[in-house]
C-alpha positions in Angstrom: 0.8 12.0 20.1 3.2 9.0 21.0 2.3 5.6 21.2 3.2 4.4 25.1 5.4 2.0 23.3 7.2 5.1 21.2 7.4 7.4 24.0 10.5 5.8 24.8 12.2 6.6 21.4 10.8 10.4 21.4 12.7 11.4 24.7 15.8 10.0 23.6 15.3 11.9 20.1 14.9 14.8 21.8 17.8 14.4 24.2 19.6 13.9 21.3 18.3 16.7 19.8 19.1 19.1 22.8 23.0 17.8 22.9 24.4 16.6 19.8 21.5 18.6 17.8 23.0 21.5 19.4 26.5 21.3 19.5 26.3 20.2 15.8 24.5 23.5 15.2 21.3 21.8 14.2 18.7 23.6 16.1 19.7 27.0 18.0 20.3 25.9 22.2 17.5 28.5 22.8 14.9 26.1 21.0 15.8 23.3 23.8 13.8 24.6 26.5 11.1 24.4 24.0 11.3 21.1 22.1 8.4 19.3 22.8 6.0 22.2 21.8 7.4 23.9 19.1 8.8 21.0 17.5 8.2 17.5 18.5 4.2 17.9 19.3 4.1 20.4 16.8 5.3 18.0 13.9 3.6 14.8 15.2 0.4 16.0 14.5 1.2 15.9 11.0 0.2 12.2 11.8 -3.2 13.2 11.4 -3.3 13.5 7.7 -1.0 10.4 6.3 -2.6 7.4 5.6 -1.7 4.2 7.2 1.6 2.0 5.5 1.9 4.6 3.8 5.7 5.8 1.9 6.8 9.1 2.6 9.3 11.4 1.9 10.2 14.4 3.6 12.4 16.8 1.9 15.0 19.3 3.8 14.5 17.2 6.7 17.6 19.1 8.4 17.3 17.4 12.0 14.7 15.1 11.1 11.7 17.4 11.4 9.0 16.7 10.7 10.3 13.3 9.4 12.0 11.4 12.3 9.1 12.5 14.7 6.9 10.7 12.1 8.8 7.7 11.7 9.0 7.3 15.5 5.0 8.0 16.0 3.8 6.0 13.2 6.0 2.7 12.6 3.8 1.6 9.9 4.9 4.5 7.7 7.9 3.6 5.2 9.7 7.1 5.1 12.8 8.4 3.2 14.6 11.4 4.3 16.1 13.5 1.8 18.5 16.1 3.1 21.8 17.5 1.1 24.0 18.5 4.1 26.3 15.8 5.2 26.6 16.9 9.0 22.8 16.8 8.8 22.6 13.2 7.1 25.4 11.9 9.4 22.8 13.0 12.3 19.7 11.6 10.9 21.4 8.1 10.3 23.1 7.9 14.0 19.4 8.5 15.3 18.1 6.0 12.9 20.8 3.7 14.1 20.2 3.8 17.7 16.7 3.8 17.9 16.1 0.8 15.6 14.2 2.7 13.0 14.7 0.1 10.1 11.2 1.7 8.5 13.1 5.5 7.7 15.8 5.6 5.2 17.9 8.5 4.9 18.9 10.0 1.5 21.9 12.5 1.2 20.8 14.7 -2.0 18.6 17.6 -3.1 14.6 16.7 -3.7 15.1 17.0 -7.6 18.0 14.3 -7.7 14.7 12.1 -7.4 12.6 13.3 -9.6 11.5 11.1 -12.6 13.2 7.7 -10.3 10.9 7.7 -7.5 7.3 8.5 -6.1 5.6 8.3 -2.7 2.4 8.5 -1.1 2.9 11.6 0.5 5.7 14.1 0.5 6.2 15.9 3.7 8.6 19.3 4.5 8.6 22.0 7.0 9.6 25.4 6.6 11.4 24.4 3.2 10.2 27.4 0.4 7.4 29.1 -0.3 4.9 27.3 -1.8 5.0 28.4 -5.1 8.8 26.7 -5.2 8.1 23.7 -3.0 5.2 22.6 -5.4 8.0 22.3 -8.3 10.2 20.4 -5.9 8.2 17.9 -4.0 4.7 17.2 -6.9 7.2 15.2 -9.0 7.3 13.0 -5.9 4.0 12.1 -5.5 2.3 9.3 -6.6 -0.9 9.6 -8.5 -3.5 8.7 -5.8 -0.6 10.9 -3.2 0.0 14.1 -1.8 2.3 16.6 -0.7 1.4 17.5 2.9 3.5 20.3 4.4 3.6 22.4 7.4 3.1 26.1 6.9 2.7 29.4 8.8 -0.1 31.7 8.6 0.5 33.5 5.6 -0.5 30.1 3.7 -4.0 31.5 2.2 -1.1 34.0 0.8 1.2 31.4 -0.3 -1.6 29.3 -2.4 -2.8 32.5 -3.7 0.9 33.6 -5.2 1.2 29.6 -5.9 -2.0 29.5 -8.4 -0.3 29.7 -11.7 1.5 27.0 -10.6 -1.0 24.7 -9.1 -2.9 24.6 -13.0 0.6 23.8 -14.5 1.2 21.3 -12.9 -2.6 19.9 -13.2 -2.9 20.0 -9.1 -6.1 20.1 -6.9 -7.5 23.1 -4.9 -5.0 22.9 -1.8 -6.4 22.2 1.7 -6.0 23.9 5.1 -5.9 22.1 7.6 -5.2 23.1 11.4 -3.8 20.2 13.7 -3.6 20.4 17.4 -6.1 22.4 18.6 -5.9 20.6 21.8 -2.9 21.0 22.6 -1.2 23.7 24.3 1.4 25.5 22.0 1.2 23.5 19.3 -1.3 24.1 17.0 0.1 23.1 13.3 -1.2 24.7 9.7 -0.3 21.6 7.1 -1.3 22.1 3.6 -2.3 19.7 2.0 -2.2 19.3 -2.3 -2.8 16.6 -4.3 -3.6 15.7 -8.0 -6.4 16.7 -9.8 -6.5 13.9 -12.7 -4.4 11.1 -11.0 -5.3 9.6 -14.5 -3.5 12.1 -16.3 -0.2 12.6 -14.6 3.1 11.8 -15.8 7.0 11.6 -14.0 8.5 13.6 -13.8 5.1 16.8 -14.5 6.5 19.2 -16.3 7.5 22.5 -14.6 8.0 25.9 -17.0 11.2 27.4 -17.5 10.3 30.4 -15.4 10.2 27.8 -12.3 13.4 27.9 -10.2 15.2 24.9 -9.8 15.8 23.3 -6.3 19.6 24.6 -5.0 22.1 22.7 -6.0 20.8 21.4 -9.1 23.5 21.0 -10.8 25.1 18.6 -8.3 22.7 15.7 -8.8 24.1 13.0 -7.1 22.5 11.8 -4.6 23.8 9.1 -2.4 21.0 6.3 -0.1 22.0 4.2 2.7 19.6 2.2 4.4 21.0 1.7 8.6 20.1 -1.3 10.0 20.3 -2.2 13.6 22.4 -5.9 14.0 
């Protein structure tokens, strides 16, 4: 799942992730024990379905996840992390400082601060909303030719079927199922992924009907990027 020359950067992630993650309160200290399946192999298989040099975002990236595992797998991916917390952002940025990642840029705001300013190739998130909600916040995100690629559970057949009215408002494509990791013990990952259905036709940011919930915090739009580079 690592590059030999990555693997490097994955352990200390996940050391990090098993001291400061916990102490900061960013992952429970039961979950160490279990890192590498049910959340660093779990997430890196995500890899599977983004293009190369291609710009992602991944939205309520919380400890990096699936985000920072993707930026240290796939170093030819441009990604932005977008997560509203500040202990959470403060995290991201110390791991992007230290391990060099001058490709991920981390973004302290809600996903619907960007909306109508920028797009990307793919928009990632796990464990974010229901379906139905994260289609309003992440499709404004994604390019025209893009997609929004997230990891999901097993009720997603469920989820697509609650999500439908708002898959033809927004003028998506039929979603896709996919299952990652099958060879791989523990880790086996159910990404949807949903992209447009007219790239021709689509327009920033697509218009969402009034019934649609607005992403928390709404109503404190400002969102603040800082770009870490190593010296």
């Amino acid at each position: 799942m690592f590059p030999h020359d990555r693997l490097a950067l994955a352990e200390r992630y996940a050391e990090l992730l098993t001291t400061e993650g916990v102490v900061r309160g960013l992952i429970g200290p039961r979950e160490a024990p279990r890192l590498w399946d049910r959340h660093l192999l779990n997430c890196a298989v995500l890899g599977e379905l983004l293009p190369t040099n291609a710009t992602v975002c991944d939205i309520g990236s919380g400890a990096g996840l699936p985000g920072l595992v993707l930026g240290i797998g796939r170093p030819d991916l441009r990604i932005t992390l977008v997560e509203p917390l500040l202990r959470r952002t403060t995290f991201l940025s110390e791991v992007v400082d230290e391990l060099g990642l001058d490709h991920v840029e981390v973004v302290r705001g809600r996903a619907d601060a960007l909306h109508g300013e920028r797009r990307f190739d793919v928009v990632t998130s796990r464990a974010v909303a229901p379906l139905e909600r994260l289609l309003g916040w992440s499709m404004p995100l994604v390019a025209a030719t893009g997609a929004l690629v997230a990891m999901k559970g097993s009720s997603i057949n469920e989820e697509i079927e609650v999500a439908a009215p708002v898959l033809r408002e927004l003028g998506c494509a039929d979603p896709e199922v996919h299952v990652l990791g099958e060879d791989l013990p523990e880790s086996t990952t159910v990404a949807v992924r949903v992209a447009w259905a007219d790239p021709s036709r689509v327009s920033w940011p697509p218009a969402v009907g009034r019934d649609r919930q607005p992403a928390p915090g709404a109503r404190r739009p400002r969102t603040t990027s800082k770009r870490r580079r190593r010296a």
